[in-house]
N, C-alpha and C positions, 0 to 999 in steps of 0.2 A: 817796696820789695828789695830784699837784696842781691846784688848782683851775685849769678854762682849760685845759688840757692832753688831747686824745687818743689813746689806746692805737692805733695802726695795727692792723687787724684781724687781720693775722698776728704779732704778737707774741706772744702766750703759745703757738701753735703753735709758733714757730720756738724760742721759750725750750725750752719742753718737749722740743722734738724733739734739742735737744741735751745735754741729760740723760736722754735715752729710752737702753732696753736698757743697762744696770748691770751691771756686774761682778757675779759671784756673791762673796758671802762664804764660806769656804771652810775648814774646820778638820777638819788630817788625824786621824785616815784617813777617807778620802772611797776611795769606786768610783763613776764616771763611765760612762753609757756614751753616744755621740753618733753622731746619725745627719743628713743629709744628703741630703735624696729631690730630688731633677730633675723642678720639676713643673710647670714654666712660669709666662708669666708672668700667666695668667687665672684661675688657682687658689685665688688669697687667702684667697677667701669659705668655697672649701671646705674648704679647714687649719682656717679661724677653729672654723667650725661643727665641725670634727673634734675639735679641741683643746675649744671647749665644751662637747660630749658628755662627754669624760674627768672634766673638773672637778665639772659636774653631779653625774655620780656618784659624786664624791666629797665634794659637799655643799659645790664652792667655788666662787665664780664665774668666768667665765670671760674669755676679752678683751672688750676695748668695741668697740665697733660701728668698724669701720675700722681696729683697734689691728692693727700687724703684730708684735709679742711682747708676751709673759709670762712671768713666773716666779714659780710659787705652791706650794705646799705641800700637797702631796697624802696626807699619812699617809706611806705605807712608803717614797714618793721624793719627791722635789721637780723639776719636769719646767720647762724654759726653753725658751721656742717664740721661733722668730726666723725673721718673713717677709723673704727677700732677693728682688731681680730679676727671679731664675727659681728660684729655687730657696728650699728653706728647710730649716732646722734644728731638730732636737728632743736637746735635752739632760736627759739624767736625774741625778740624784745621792743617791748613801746613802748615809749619813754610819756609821762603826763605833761600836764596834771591828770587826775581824774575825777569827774561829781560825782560816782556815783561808789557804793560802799566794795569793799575786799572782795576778790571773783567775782563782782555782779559783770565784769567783763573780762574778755579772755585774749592773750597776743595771741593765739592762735586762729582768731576767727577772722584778723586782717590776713589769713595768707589763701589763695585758692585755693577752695574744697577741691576741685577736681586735679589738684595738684596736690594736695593731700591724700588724696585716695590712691593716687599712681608711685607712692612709697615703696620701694621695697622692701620687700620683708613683714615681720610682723610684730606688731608692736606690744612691747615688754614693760615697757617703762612709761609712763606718761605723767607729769608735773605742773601744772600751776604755782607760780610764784609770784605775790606781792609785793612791793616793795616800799614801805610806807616812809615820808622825808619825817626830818627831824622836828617839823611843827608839827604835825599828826599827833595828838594824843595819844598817849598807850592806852594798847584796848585791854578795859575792864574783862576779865569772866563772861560777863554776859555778852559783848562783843564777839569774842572767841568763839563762842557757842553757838552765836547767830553765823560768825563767817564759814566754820567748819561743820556746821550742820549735829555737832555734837559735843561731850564735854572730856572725850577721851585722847588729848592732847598732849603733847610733850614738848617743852620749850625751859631756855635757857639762855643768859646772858654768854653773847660770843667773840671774837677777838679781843680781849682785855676789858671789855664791857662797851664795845665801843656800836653795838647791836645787841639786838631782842628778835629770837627766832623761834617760832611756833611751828608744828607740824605733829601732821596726825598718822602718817604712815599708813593711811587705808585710802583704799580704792572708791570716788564717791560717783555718783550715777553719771556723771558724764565721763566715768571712766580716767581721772585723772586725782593724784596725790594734791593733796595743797600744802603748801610753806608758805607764811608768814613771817617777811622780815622787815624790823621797823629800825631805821638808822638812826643812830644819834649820835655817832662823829667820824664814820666812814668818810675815807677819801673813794676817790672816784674810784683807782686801781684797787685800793685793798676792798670794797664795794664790789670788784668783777671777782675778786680770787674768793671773797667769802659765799657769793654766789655760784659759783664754779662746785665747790665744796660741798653746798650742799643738794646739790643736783648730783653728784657724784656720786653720793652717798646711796641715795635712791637708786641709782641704777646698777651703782656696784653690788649693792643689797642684793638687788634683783638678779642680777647674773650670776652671784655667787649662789641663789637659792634653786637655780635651774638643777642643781645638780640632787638638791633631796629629795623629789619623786624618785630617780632614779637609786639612791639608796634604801629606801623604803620599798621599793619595786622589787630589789634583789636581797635585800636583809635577809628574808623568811628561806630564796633557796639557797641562799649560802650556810646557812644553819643547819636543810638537809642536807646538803652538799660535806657537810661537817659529819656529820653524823655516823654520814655511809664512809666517810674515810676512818673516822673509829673504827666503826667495824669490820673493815679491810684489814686494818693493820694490827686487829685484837687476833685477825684468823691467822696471820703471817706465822705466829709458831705451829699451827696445828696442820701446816702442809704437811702433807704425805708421798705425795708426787706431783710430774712433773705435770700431769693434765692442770690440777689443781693450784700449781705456780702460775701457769697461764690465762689460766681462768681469772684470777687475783689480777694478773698481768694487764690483760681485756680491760676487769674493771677500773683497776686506776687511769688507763689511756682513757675512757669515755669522761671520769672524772675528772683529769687534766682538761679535756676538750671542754667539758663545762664550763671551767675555770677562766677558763682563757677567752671563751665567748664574752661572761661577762666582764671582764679586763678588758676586751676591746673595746665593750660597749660603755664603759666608766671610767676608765685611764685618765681620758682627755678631761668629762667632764669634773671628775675628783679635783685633778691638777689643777683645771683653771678657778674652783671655786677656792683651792686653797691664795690662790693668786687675788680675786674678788677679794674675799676675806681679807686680808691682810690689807687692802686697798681703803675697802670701808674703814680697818680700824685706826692706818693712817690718816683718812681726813677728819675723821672724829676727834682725833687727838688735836690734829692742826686750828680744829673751830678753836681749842683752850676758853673751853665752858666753864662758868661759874654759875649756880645753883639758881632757880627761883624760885622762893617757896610755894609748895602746892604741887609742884610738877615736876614728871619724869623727865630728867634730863636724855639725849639724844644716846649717849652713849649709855644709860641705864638699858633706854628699851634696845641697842642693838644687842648687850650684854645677855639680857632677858630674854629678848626674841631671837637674835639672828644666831648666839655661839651655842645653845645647841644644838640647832640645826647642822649649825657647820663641824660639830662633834659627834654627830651621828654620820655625817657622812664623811669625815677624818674613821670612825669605829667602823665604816663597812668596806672602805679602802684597804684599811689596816687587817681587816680579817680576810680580803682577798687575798693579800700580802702571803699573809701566813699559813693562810691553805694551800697554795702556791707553793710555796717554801715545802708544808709539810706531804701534799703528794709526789714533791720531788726526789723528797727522803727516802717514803715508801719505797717509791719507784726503784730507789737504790737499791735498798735492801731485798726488795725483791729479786732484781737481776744479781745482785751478789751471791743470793737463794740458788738462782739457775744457773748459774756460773758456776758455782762449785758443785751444782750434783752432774753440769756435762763435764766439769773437768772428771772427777769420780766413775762416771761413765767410762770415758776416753780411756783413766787409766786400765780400767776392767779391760776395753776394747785391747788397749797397746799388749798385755798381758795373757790377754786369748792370744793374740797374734803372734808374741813369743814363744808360747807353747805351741802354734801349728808350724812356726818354722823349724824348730829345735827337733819336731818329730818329721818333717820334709827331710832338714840334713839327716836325720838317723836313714828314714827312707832309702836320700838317694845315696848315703854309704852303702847302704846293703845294695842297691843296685848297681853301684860301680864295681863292689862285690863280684857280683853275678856276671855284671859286663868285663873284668878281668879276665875270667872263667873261659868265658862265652869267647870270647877273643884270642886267648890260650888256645884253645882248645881247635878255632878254627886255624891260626897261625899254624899250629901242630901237626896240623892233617895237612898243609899246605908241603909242611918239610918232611913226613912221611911221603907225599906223594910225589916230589922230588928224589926221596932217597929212592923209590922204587923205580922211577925213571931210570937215574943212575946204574943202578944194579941191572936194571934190563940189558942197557948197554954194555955190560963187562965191568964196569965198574966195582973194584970190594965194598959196598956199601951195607952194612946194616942197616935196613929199614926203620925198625923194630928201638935200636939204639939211637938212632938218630932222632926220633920221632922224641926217646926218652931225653938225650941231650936236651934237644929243643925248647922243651917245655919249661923247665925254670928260669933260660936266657929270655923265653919271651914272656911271657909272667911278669918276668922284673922289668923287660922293656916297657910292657904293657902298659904298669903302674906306674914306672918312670916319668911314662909319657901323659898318663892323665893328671898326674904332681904339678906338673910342669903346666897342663893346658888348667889349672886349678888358678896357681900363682897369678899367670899372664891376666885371668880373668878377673882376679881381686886387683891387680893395679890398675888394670882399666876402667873397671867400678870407682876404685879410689879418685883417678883423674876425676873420672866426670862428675862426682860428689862435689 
């Protein structure tokens, strides 16, 4: 270490985490058997504690606190626990010789049944694998036939030919795939990683294929799901009014909500099958297969079986996608619909309401009119009945004349005076605007 220098707190996690989970080392004959349970993605804790029961009783320790695998050595097998996602993985291995012929025995039946049964999850993937040494005769045809129960086989020479792998991709009554691999110049490690690969393959197969019931599931209502948005968007010019924007309105929101139900219920699994997929056809490529005559090589039948499945459910993604996209256009065009017949509205409404004010001022001009009048006329009689005071007293007052003076000084005050109370009440309007 250098002095002055330090460590980022995630360094030797992320160091480790990139040499975590090892190839097995691997010297034939080996029997393999591999399993694959579907146990979500809250389970961790309980694999950990399930896998530390086993070890326990076998006097070995078990994973560390947080570790999502191991690979230990258990006496009569060696057991490889591998936490993924949602799922995870239990790999067995017993090493030979063995007397007796391909699957007539299994690594899985040295581990406790009742420790088998207490797995979490449920199981997706299940594998048998052989592994025959380099004196073992290549099995004829009729070998193959006897080991996998039938002649619908796939097999191919793999890492630069330095192996021969058979496998039949079906499900056989004990509920497990069989692979066939017979060594002829594997080292120990490249023996774990060509193993590794093709157990991979199986299982990524298999998770990646989780996601096609559920595009087949939803195919048929997104199509009517499609159908009824045609004809939403076929009626969009023939609106009339606004009942009938709304209406339109209602149905695309119910239509969205469809949409979206099943996006939530395929999102994840679409995504991660494109993830599988891509996984599969990474180790496929990494075997670097060369042909043997007679037989489907590995990456024919994934090509054959697995892509288009995974193209049908890329085609049911892709069409949620775009119904998605296009009820949200709708949805535009509709409000844009309603938007401009309230703006249209509005301006009617702003329009009526210039014409009731324009006939208010005429109104209350004719009332102030009136109230001029009205005001005159009493201010007038105020200065007649003054002048006649006056005059009572000896005063020279005309009544009569003064009443007539009167009336056009207050008139004009009147009016003056409401000019003025007009003004004041338009700049106090204007402040508070």
């Amino acid at each position: 270490m250098i002095d002055g220098l330090l460590d980022h707190p995630l360094r030797a996690t992320l160091n480790a985490e990139v040499h975590s989970r090892p190839f097995a080392t691997l010297q034939a004959p080996e029997r393999i058997s591999h399993l694959a349970l579907l146990s979500g993605e809250g389970a961790a804790e309980r694999e950990r504690r399930h896998v530390a029961e086993l070890c326990q009783s076998r006097g070995v320790a078990g994973p560390a606190e947080n570790a999502n695998h191991i690979f230990c050595d258990l006496g009569p097998f060696r057991l490889k626990w591998e936490r993924h996602t949602e799922f995870s993985t239990y790999t067995f291995f017993v090493s030979g010789p063995f007397r007796d012929a391909p699957f007539a025995g299994r690594a899985i039946d040295r581990v406790p049944k009742e420790w088998i049964a207490g797995l979490p999850g449920d199981m997706l993937v299940g594998v048998h694998l052989e592994m025959l040494p380099t004196a073992a005769p290549e099995p004829e045809a009729a070998d193959l036939q006897s080991a996998f129960g039938h002649d619908s086989i796939n097999g191919s020479l793999v890492s630069g030919g330095a192996a021969a792998v058979w496998m039949d991709f079906r499900v056989q009554d004990d509920g497990f795939v069989r692979i066939l691999l017979r060594d002829a110049k594997l080292r120990p490690r490249q023996a774990g990683r060509l193993v590794q690969r093709l157990l991979e393959i199986e299982t990524y197969r298999m998770m990646a294929l989780l996601a096609f019931p559920a595009a087949k599931r939803h195919s048929g209502g997104l199509a009517a799901v499609g159908e009824r948005l045609t004809s939403i968007t076929g009626r969009l010019s023939e609106i009339e009014d606004m009942g009938a924007e709304r209406k339109l309105l209602d149905e695309l929101m119910k239509l969205s909500s469809e949409i979206e139900d099943v996006a939530a219920a395929t999102t994840y699994r679409f995504s991660a099958a494109r993830a599988y997929y891509a996984l599969v056809l990474r180790r496929v490529e990494e075997l670097r297969e060369q042909r043997v005559e007679g037989l489907q090589t590995l990456s024919e039948f994934v090509d054959r079986r697995l892509a288009p499945a995974m193209r049908t459910c890329e085609a049911v993604s892709e069409r949620l996608e775009t119904l998605s996209r296009r009820v949200s256009r709708a949805s535009q065009l509709l409000r844009a619909r309603v938007e401009i017949q309230l703006e249209a509205q509005n301006r009617d409404l702003l329009e009526s309401m210039n014409r009731r004010a324009h006939l208010q001022l005429r109104l209350q001009q004719t009332v102030e009119g009136l109230s001029v009048a009205a005001i005159t006329y009493y201010l007038a009689s105020l200065v007649g009945y003054l002048a006649k005071g006056a005059k009572a007293v000896g005063l020279p007052v005309d009544p009569d004349l003064a009443i007539a003076a009167a009336i056009p000084l207050v008139a004009l005050a009147t009016w003056l005076g409401l000019r003025r109370l007009h003004r004041h009440l338009r700049r106090e309007g204007g402040a508070t605007d």
